[in-house]
C-alpha positions in Angstrom: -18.6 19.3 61.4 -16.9 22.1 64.3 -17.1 25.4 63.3 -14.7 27.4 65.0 -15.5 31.0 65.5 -12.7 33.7 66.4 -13.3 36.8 68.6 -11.7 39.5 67.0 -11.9 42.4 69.5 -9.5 44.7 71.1 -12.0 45.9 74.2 -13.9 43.4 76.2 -16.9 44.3 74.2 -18.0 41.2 72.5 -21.5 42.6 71.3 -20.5 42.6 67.5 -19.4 39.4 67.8 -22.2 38.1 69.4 -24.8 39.8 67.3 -23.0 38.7 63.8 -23.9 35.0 65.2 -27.2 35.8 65.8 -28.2 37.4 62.5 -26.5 34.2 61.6 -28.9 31.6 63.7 -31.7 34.3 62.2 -30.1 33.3 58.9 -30.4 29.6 59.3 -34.0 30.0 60.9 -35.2 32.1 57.5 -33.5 29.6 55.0 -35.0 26.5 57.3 -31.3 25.4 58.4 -30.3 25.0 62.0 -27.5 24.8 63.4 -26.1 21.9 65.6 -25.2 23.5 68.4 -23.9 19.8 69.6 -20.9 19.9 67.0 -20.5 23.7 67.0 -17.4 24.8 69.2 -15.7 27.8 70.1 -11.9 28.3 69.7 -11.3 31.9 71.8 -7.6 33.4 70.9 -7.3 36.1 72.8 -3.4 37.1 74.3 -3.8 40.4 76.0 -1.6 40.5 79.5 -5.2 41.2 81.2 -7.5 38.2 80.4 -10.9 37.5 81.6 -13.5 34.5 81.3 -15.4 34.6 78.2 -19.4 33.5 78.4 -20.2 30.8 76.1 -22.5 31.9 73.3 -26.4 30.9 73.0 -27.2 29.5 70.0 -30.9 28.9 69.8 -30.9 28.0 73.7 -28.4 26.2 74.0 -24.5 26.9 75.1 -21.7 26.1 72.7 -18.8 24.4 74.0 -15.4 26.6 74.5 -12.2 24.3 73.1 -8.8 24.7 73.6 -8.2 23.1 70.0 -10.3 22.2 67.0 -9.5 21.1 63.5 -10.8 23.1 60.4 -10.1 21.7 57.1 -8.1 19.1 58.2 -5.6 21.0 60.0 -5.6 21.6 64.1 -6.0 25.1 65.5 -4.9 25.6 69.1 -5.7 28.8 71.0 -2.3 29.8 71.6 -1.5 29.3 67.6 1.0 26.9 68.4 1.5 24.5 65.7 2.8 21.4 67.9 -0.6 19.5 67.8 -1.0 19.7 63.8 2.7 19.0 63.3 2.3 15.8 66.0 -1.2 14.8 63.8 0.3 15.2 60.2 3.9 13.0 61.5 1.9 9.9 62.6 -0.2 9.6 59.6 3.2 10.2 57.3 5.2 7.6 59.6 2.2 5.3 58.6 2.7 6.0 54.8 6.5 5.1 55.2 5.6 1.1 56.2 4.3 1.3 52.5 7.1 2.7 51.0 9.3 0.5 52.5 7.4 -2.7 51.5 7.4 -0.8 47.8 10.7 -1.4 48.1 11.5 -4.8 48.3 11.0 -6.0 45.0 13.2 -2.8 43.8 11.0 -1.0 42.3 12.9 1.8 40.5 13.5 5.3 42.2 11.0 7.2 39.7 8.4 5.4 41.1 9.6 5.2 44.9 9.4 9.3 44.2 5.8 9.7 42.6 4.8 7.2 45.8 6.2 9.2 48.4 5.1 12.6 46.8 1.3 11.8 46.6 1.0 9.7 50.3 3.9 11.3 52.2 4.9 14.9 51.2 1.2 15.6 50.5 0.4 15.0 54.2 3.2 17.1 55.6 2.7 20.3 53.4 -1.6 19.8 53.4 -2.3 23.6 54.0 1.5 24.4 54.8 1.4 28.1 53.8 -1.0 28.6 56.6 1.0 26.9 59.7 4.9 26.3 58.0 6.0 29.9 59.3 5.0 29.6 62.8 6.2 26.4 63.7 8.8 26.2 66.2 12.5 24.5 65.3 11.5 21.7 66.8 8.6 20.7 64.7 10.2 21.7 61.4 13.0 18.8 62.4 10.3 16.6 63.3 9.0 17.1 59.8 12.1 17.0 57.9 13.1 13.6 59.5 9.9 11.8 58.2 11.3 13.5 54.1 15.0 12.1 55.3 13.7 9.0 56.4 11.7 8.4 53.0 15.2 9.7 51.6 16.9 7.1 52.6 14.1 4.4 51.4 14.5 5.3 47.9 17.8 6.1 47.7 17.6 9.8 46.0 17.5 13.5 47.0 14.4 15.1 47.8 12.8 18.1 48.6 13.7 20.0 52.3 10.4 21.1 54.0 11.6 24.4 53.9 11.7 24.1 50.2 8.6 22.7 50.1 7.3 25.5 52.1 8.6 28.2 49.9 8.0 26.4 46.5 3.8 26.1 47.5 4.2 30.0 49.3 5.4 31.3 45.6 2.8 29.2 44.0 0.2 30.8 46.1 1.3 34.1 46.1 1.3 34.0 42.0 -2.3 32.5 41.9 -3.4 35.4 44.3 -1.9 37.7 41.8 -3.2 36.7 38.4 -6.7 36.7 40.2 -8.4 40.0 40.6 -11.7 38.8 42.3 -9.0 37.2 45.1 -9.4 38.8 48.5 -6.1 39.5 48.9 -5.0 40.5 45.5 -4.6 43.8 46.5 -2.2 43.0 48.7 0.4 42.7 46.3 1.9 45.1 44.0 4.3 44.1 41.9 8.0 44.9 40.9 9.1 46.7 37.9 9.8 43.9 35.1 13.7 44.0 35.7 13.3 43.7 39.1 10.9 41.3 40.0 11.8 38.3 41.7 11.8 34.6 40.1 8.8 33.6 40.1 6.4 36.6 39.8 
């Protein structure tokens, strides 16, 4: 399993950082876990003008490994949050959900079904975890992703969803979950309208 970890810091002063990872490893030690310092890496994101080399960190000994990209939760993280490697990941497994579609196809199988196919092996691999990366993808990618919904468009023969629709639809979704649940992190966050007017959806 990689476990990225994210240096938050405006300064060069790491010493927080570094310290929360050893009360971590003191953690681990205490609760007889240890970590594997073999499949533990470091994703740095750091974009001020004056960059400068960052140590690796000592976990028990032994240096972790600095990445330039890692994937969390099935999605890949790049250190200049760029979305290009995810987008390029998610396309080639959808592309090799279409060969399926199309041989769904052949002994016309009706539209409904053609749908509910393409909606649980292809749109569910191009919006996995969309309202975390959708936002911040370039034009190109979103037209990268859209062609793999036209493409299974044309297959069955119907409409479907854009990705941009697909986008919003799961950011409302989220955002409404978020709200009905106080213990959420982020529920504070929102505040909502008067009834007459709130937007559709909230």
């Amino acid at each position: 399993m990689t476990r990225p970890w994210w240096v938050s810091s405006g300064k060069n002063d790491e010493s927080a950082y570094r310290e929360e990872v050893q009360r971590l490893t003191a953690w681990c030690k205490a609760n007889n876990l240890s970590l594997n310092v073999e499949k533990t890496k470091e994703l740095v994101v750091d974009f001020r003008r004056a960059q400068s080399d960052h140590s690796p960190l000592d976990v028990n000994g032994s240096n972790v490994e600095i990445v330039k990209s890692t994937k969390f939760l099935g999605v890949h993280l790049a250190e200049d949050l760029i979305w290009s490697l995810n987008t390029n990941s998610i396309t080639k497994k959808a592309q090799k959900h279409l060969y399926f579609l199309r041989r769904l196809r052949k002994p016309h199988l009706p539209p409904p079904i053609l749908t509910t196919f393409n909606r649980g092996s292809i749109e569910s691999i191009l919006s996995s975890c969309i309202t975390a990366w959708f936002g911040n993808c370039t034009v190109s990618d979103r037209k990268t992703l859209q062609q793999i919904l036209r493409t299974a468009e044309k297959i069955i023969g119907v409409s479907l969803p854009s990705i941009t629709d697909i986008y919003s639809k799961r950011c409302i979704q989220k955002a409404n979950s978020i709200v009905d649940d106080p213990t959420h992190p982020s529920h504070t966050l929102f505040t909502l309208l008067p009834s007459e007017k709130r937007a559709d959806g909230f």
